[in-house]
N, C-alpha and C positions, 0 to 999 in steps of 0.2 A: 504494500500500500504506500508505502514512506518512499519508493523508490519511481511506482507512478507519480506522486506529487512532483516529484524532483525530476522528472523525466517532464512533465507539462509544464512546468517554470522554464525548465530548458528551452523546449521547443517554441513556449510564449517569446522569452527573450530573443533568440534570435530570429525571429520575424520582423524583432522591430529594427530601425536603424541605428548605426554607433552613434550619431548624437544621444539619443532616445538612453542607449544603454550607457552610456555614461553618466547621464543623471538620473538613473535605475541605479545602479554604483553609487556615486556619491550621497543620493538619499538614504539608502542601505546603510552604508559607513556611517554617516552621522545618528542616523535612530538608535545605534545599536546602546552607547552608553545611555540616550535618554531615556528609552526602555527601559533598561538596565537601573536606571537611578529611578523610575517611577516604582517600579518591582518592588523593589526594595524600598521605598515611602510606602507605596500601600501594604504592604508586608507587615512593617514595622508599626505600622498606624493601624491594622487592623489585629495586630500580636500573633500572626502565622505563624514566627519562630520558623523551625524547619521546613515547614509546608511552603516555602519560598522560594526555596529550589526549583520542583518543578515549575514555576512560574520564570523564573532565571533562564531556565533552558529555552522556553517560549521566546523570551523578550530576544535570543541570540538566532531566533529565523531571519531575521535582518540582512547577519552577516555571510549566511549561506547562500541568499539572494547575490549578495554581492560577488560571491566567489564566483555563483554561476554566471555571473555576466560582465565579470572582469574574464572569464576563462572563453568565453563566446567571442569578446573580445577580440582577446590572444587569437584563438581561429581563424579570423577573420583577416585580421593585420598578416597572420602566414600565410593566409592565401591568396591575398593580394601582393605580396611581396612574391611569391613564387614565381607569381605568372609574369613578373617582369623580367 
């Protein structure tokens, strides 16, 4: 299941263009600590204690977005470099 998600973010991202995925990237990267810091305000503000983890793990989808479309990317710049 976890592998189709990640298979249809792929195939999403690269449909669009490298402007498009750049700033799919860049909004990625920045979410990840404010996530990150909201988690853990409502965590703490709600007294979850450990039960914050899994929520930590959530808030770090972000950055897997970003990998996949930094790494689409990469693909992309190689195969236009090939062909020249």
């Amino acid at each position: 299941m976890i592998r189709n998600h990640l298979r249809h973010i792929h195939d999403s991202v690269d449909e669009r263009s490298l402007p498009i995925r750049a700033a799919i990237t860049l909004a990625a990267i920045v979410s990840v600590p404010l996530f990150g810091t909201a988690v853990r305000s409502l965590g703490s503000w709600l007294g979850l204690g450990r039960l914050v983890l899994p929520l930590l793990v959530l808030a770090h989808v972000p950055a897997v977005v970003a990998l996949i479309c930094v790494w689409s990317i990469g693909c992309d710049v190689c195969r236009t470099e090939g062909k020249t």
